[in-house]
C-alpha positions as CSV (number, residue, x, y, z in Angstrom):
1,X,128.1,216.4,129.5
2,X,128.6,217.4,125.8
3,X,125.0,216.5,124.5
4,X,122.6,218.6,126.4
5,X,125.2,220.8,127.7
6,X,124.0,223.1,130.7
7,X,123.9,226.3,130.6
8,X,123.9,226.1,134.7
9,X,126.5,223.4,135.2
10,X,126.0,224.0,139.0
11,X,122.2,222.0,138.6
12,X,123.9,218.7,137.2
13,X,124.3,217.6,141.2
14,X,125.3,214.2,142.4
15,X,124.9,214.4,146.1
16,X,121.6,213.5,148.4
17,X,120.2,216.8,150.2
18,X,119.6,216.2,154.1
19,X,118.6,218.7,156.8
20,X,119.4,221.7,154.0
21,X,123.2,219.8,153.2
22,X,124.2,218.3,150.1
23,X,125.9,214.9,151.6
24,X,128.0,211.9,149.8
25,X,127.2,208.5,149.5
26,X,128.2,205.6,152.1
27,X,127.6,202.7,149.1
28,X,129.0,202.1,145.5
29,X,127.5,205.1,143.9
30,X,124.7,205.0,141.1
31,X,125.8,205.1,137.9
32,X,123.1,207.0,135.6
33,X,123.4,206.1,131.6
34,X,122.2,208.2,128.4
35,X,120.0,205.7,127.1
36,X,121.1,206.6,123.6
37,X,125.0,206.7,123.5
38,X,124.6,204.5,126.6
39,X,127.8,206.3,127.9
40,X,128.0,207.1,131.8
41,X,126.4,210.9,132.3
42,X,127.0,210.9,136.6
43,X,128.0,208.8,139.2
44,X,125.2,209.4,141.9
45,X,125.5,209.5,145.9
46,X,124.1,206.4,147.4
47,X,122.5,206.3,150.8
48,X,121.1,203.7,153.2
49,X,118.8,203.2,156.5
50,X,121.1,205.8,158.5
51,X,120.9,208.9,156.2
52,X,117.6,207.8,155.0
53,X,116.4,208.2,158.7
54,X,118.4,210.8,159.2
55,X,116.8,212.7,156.3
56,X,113.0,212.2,158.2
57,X,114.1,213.1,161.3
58,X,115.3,216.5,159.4
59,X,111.9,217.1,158.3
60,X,110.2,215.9,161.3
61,X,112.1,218.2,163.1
62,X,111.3,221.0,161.0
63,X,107.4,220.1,160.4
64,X,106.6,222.7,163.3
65,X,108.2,225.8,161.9
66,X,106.4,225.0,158.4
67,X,103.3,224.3,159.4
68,X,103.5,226.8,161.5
69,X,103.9,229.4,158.6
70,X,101.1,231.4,157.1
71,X,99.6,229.5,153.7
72,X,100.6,232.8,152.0
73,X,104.3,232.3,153.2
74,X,104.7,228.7,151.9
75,X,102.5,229.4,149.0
76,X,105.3,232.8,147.8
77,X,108.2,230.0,148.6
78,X,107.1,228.0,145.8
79,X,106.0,230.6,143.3
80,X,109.5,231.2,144.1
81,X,110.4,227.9,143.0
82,X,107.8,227.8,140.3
83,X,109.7,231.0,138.5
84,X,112.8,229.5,138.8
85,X,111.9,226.4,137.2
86,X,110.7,228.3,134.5
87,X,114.0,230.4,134.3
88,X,116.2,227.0,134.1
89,X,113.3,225.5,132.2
90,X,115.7,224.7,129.0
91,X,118.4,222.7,131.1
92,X,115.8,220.8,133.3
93,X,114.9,219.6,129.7
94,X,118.1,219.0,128.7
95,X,118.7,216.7,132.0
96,X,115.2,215.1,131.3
97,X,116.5,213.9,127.9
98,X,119.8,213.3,129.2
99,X,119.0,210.8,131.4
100,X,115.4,209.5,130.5
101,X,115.4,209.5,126.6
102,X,112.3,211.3,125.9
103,X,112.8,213.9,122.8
104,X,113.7,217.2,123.6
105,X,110.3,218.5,122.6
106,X,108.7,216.3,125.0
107,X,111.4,217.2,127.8
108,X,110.2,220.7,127.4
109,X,106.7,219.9,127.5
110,X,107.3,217.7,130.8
111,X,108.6,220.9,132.7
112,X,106.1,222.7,131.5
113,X,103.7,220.1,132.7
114,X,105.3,219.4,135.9
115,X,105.8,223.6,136.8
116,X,102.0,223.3,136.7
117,X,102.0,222.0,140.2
118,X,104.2,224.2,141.8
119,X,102.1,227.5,140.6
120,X,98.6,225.8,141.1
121,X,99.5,225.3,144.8
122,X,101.6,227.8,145.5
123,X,97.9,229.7,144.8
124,X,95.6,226.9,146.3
125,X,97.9,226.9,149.8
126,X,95.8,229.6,150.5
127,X,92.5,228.0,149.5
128,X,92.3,225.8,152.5
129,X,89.5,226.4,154.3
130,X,87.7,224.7,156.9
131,X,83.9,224.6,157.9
132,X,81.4,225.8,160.6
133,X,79.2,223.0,161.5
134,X,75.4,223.9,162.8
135,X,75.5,222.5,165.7
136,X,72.5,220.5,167.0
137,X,71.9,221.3,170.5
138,X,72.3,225.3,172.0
139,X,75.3,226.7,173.3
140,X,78.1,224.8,171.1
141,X,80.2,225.7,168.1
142,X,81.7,222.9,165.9
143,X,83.9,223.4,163.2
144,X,85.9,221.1,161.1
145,X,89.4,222.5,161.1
146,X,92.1,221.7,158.1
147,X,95.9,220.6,159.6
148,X,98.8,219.3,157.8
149,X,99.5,215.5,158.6
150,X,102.8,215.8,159.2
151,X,105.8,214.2,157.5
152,X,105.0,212.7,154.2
153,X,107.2,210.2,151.9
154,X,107.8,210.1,148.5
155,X,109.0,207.5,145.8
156,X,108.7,208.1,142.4
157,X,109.1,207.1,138.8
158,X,111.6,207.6,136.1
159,X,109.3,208.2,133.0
160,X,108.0,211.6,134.3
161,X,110.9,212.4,136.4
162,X,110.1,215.9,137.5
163,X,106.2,215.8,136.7
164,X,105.8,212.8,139.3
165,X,107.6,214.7,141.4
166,X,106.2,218.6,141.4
167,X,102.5,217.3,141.7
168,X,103.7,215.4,145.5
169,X,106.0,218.0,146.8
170,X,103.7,221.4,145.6
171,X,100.5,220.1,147.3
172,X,102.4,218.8,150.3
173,X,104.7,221.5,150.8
174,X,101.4,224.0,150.5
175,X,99.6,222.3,153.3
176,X,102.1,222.1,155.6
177,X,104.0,219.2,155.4
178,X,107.5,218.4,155.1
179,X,108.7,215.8,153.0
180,X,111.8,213.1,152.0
181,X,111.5,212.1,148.5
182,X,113.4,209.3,146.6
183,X,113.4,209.4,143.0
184,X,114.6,206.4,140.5
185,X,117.1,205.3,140.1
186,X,117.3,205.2,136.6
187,X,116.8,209.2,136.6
188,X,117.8,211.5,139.9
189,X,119.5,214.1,138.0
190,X,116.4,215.9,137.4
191,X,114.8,215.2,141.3
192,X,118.1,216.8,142.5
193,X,118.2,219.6,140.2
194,X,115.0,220.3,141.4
195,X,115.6,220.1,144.9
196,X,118.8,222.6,144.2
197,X,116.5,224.9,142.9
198,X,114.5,224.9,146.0
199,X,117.2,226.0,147.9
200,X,117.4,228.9,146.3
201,X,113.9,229.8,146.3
202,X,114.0,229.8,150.3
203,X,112.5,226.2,151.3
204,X,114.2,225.9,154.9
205,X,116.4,223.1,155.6
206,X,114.3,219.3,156.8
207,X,111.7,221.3,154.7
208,X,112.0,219.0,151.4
209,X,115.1,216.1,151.6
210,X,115.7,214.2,149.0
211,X,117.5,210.4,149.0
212,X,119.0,208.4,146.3
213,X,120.1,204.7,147.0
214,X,118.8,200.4,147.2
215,X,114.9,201.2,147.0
216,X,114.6,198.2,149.9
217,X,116.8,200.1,152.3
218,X,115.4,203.7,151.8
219,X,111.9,202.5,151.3
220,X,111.7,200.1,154.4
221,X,112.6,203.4,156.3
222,X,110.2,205.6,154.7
223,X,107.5,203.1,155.3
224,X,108.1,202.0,158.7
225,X,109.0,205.0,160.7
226,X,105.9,206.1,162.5
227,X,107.2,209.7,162.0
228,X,105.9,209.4,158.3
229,X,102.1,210.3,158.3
230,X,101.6,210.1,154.6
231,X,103.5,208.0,151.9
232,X,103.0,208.7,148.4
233,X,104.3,206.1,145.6
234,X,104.1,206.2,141.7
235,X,105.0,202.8,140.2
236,X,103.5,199.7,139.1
237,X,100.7,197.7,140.9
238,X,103.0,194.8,142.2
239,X,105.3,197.5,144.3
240,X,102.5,200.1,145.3
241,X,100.6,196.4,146.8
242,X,103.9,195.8,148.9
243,X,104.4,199.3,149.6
244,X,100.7,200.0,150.8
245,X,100.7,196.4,153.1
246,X,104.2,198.1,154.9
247,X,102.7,201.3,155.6
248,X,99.6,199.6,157.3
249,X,101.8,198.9,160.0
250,X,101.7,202.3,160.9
251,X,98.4,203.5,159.4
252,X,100.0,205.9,157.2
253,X,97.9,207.8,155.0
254,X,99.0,206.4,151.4
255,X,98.3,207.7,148.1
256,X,99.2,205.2,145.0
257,X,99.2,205.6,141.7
258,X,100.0,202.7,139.8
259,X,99.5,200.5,136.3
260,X,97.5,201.0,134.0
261,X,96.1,199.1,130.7
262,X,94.4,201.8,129.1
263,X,91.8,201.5,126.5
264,X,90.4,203.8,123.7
265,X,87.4,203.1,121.8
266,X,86.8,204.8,118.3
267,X,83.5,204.7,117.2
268,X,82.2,204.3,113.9
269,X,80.5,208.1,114.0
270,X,84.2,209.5,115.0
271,X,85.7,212.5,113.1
272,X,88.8,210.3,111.7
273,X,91.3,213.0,111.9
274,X,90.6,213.4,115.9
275,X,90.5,209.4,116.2
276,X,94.3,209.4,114.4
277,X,95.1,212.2,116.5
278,X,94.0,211.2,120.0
279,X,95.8,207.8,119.2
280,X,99.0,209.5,117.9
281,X,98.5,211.2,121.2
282,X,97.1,208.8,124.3
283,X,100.0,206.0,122.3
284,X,103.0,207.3,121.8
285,X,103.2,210.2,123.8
286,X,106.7,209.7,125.8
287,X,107.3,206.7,123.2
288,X,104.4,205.2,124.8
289,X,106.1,205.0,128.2
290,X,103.3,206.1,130.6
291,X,101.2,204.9,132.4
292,X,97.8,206.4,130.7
293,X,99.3,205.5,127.5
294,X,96.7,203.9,125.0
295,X,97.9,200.2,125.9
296,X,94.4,198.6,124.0
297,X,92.8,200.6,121.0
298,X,89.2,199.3,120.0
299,X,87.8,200.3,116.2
300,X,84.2,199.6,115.5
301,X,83.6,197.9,112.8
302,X,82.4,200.7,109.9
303,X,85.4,202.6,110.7
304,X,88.5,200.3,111.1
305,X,89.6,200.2,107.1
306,X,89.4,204.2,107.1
307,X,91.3,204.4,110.6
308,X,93.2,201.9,109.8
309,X,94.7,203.2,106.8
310,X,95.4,206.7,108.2
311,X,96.9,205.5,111.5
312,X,99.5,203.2,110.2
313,X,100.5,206.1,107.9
314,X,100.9,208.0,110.9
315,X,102.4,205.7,112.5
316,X,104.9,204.8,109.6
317,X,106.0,208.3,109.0
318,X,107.5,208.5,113.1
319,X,111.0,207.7,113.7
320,X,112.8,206.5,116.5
321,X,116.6,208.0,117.7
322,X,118.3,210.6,119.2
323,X,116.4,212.4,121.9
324,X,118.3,216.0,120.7
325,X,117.5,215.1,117.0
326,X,114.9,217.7,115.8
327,X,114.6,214.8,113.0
328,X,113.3,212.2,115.0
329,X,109.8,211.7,116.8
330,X,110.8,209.6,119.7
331,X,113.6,209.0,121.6
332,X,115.2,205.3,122.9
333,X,113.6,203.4,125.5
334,X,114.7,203.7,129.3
335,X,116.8,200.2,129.6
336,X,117.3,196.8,127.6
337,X,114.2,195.0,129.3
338,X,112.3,198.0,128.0
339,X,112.8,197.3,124.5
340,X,112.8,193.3,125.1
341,X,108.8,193.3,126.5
342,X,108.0,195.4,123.4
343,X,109.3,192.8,121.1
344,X,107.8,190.3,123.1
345,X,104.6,192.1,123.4
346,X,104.6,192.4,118.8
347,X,106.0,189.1,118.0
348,X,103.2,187.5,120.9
349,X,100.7,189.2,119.1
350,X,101.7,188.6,115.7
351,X,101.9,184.8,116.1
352,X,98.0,184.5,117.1
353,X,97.2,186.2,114.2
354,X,97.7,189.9,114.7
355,X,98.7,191.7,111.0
356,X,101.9,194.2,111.3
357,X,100.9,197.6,109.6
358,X,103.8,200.0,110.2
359,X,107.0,199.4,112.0
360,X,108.6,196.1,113.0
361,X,111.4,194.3,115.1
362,X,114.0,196.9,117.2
363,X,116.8,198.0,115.2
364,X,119.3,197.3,118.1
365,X,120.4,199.6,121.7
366,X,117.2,201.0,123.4
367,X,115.6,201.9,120.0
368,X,112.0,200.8,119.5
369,X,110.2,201.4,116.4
370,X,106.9,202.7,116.4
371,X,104.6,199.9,115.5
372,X,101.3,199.0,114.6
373,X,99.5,195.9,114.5
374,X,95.8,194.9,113.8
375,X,93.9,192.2,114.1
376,X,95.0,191.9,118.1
377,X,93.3,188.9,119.7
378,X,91.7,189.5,123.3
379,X,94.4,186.9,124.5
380,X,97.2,188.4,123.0
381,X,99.6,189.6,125.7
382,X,99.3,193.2,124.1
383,X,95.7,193.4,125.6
384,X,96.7,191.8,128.7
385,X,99.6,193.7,129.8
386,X,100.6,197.5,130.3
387,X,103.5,197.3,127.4
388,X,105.2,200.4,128.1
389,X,106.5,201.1,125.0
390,X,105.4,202.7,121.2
391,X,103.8,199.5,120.4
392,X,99.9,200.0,119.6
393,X,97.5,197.4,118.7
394,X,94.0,197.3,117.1
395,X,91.0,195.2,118.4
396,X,87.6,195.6,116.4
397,X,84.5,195.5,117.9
398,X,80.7,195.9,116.3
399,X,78.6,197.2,119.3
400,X,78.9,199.7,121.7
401,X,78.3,198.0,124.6
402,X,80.6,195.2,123.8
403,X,83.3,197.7,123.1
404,X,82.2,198.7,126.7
405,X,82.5,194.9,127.8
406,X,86.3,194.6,126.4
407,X,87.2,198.1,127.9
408,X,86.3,197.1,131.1
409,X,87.6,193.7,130.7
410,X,90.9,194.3,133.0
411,X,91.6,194.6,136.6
412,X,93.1,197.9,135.9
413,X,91.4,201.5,135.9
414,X,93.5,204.4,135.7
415,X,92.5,205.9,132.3
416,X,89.8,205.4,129.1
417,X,89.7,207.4,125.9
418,X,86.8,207.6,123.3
419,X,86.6,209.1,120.1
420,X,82.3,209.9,118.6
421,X,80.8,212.7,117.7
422,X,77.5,211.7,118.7
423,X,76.7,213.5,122.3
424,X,74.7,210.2,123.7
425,X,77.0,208.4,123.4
426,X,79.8,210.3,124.6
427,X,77.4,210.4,127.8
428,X,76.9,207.2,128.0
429,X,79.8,205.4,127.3
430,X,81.8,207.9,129.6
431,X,79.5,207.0,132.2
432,X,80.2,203.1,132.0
433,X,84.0,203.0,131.3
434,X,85.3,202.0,135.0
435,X,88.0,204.5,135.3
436,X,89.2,207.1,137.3
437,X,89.5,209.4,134.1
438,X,88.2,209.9,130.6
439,X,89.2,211.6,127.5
440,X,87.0,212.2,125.0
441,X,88.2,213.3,121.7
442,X,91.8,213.7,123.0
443,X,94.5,212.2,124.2
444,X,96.1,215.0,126.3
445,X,94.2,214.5,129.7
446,X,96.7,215.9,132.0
447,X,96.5,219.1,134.4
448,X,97.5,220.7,137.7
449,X,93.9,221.6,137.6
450,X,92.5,218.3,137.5
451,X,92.2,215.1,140.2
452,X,94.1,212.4,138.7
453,X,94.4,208.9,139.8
454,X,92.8,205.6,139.2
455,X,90.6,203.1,140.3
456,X,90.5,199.1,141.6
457,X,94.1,198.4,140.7
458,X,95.3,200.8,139.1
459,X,95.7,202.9,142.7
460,X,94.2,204.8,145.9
461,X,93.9,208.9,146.0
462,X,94.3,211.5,143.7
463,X,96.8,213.4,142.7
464,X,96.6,217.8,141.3
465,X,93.3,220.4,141.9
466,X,92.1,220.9,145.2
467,X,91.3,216.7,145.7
468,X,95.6,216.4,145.8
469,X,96.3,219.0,148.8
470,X,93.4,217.5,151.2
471,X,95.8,213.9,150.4
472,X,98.2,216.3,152.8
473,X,95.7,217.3,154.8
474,X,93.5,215.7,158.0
475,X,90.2,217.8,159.3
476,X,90.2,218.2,162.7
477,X,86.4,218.4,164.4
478,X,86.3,220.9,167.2
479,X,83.1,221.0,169.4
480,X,83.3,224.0,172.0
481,X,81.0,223.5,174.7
482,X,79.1,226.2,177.5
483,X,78.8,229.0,174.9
């Protein structure tokens, strides 16, 4: 690595951690690409069924010692982790960029994000508390007792590689669980750094395993062994369906976070500078590839020439290139078909009558400009479908209750922004956007202190704050009897 050099060479790591051992490949390794200079940056260890069930047994056979721990215990091993994370904070950012694309800046700001997880439950491990029931009839005691599940499964993203990550291993590791994670394919540098780093803040071997190889292989193991009690997945609807209908086999407890279509509304009594801000923001944060990005953006009517004007500005002044380039605003996208559905996505648009403001076709590689178009009609594949990309389109509407009817007017439900100043109808509208979050005068929704997830199908359970440890958790009623 000459871009991004480490300053701890030892984290860039290529191997798949079972049972505490760092263990080869036994199929044509993983080849992970800079999706700038498209060059080659590691060949990565791939596994299969035997080392992927080999990796749960590990943890299965070390659930008992872990759960068996005090919450204080597993809560000072990942403040442990959580401080180292923040010592090597500047070369998990540099692997981040390295192999995802995402500018520097934002790289940082992703570990920042992601650390969040580890220091909130390495506190809240010890916030678990369970409940005396009054019992109806004399001479009983009930009580509702907190225990860990047991093994839980992970599978997660590449956009957020270490965020998606820290906020499914803190909460489980806290309760008492162990865990085997896969990370993408397109970006397991970062998951195995981080899993290197938990070595050396004391997690005990089987405690955390981590797998890298054909997602059908490893993830037909990690749903169908009956040893996994919870499987998490972050992806898009069409796998977390398939994902969730394997697990039912074995009544797993899942948690899924999946697509999103996000809309913002701006209404006319906005404060324009937060309405360019929050879509700067909820759009083309990550060059627009997340999942709560602003995918639909609805102006009212008395604002849209004043918005308008300022956004495509905004908009216009970004630029797209090197993720190390202080210069630039966003980095490439993850992978050709990245770039190709945003093209699609603008030139779809732009033939039923949308009106390019800023930006235009992809200069070529995994660049995409940043791009605005107004003038978006409802049928436009832009409304329709998550993009995933710095692509933003404008839809006007005159009421507020028909800005309500187009926000709502998907089968997705992850996350809403709104932009008024007017307190009503902050209240009201928050209240009848069907989502499992809000924003109101921002586009930074995120925290470790927060539930987040989604609802109809955009996903199942929640994720950070005290809602994502009980995902880890079962209650356990006791009634004692003769007292």
């Amino acid at each position: 690595m000459h871009r991004g050099r480490l300053d701890e060479a030892d984290l860039l790591e290529t191997r798949n951690l079972i049972n505490g051992d760092w263990v080869g490949g036994t199929a044509a390794p993983i080849a992970v690409d800079d999706p700038f200079t498209l060059e080659v940056i590691a060949e990565i260890a791939s596994v299969g069924e035997r080392e992927a069930q080999a990796a749960v047994d590990a943890a299965e056979a070390a659930f008992p010692a872990w759960a068996a721990r005090t919450a204080k215990e597993r809560g000072s091993i990942l403040r442990r982790w959580f401080e180292l994370l923040v010592q090597h904070r500047e070369d998990i950012a540099r692997l981040i960029t390295r192999e995802n694309g995402k500018h520097i800046r934002e790289a940082r700001g992703e570990v920042d994000y992601g650390n969040q997880f580890m220091e909130f439950y390495a506190d809240e491990a010890t916030r678990v508390f369970g409940e005396i029931i009054p019992a109806p009839l004399h001479g009983r005691r009930l009580s509702a007792e907190p225990e860990p599940l047991g093994v839980a499964a992970a599978i997660t993203p590449w956009n957020f590689p270490l965020a998606m990550l820290t906020r499914k291993v803190a909460p489980a590791l806290a309760a008492g669980c162990t865990m085997v994670a896969k990370p993408a394919a397109l970006t397991p540098l970062t998951a195995l750094a981080f899993a290197k780093l938990g070595q050396e803040a004391g997690v005990p071997a089987g405690v955390f395993n981590i797998v890298t190889g054909p997602s059908g292989a490893i993830g037909k193991v990690l749903t169908g062994s009956s040893a996994v009690r919870k499987f998490s997945f972050t992806g898009s609807t069409e796998i977390g369906v398939m994902l969730a209908q394997q697990c039912a086999a074995t009544m797993k407890r899942v948690s899924m976070e999946l697509g999103g279509n996000a809309p913002l509304l701006i209404f006319d009594d906005a404060d324009l500078e937060t309405a360019v801000e929050t879509a700067m923001v909820a759009k083309f944060r990550n060059g627009g590839q997340s999942c709560i990005a602003a995918n639909r953006i609805y102006v009212q009517t008395g604002i849209r020439d004043r918005f308008l004007s300022a956004f495509a500005a905004k908009v216009k002044a970004m630029k797209a290139g090197d993720g190390f380039d202080d210069d630039k605003d966003i980095g490439p996208m993850i992978d050709e078909a990245a770039v190709a559905k945003v093209d699609e996505h603008r030139e779809d648009a732009l033939s039923r009558g949308g009106e390019l403001l800023a930006g235009g076709a992809s200069p070529g590689g995994r660049l995409a400009l940043p791009t605005l178009v107004s003038g978006v009609p409802a049928d436009a594949r832009l409304a329709q479908e998550e993009t995933f990309g710095p692509l933003a389109g404008t839809i006007t509407f005159d009421t507020v209750e028909g800005g309500i009817d187009m926000a709502n007017n998907t089968p997705f439900g992850l996350a809403a922004y709104l932009c008024s100043s007017d307190p009503a109808t902050i209240a009201h509208v928050s209240r009848q956007l069907q989502s499992g979050m809000v924003g109101i005068n921002t586009g930074l929704i995120s925290t470790a202190h927060a539930p987040f997830g989604g609802v109809k199908m955009s996903g199942i359970g929640k994720e950070g704050s005290h809602a994502g440890i009980e995902e880890y958790l079962t209650r356990k009623y006791v009634c004692h009897a003769g007292l």
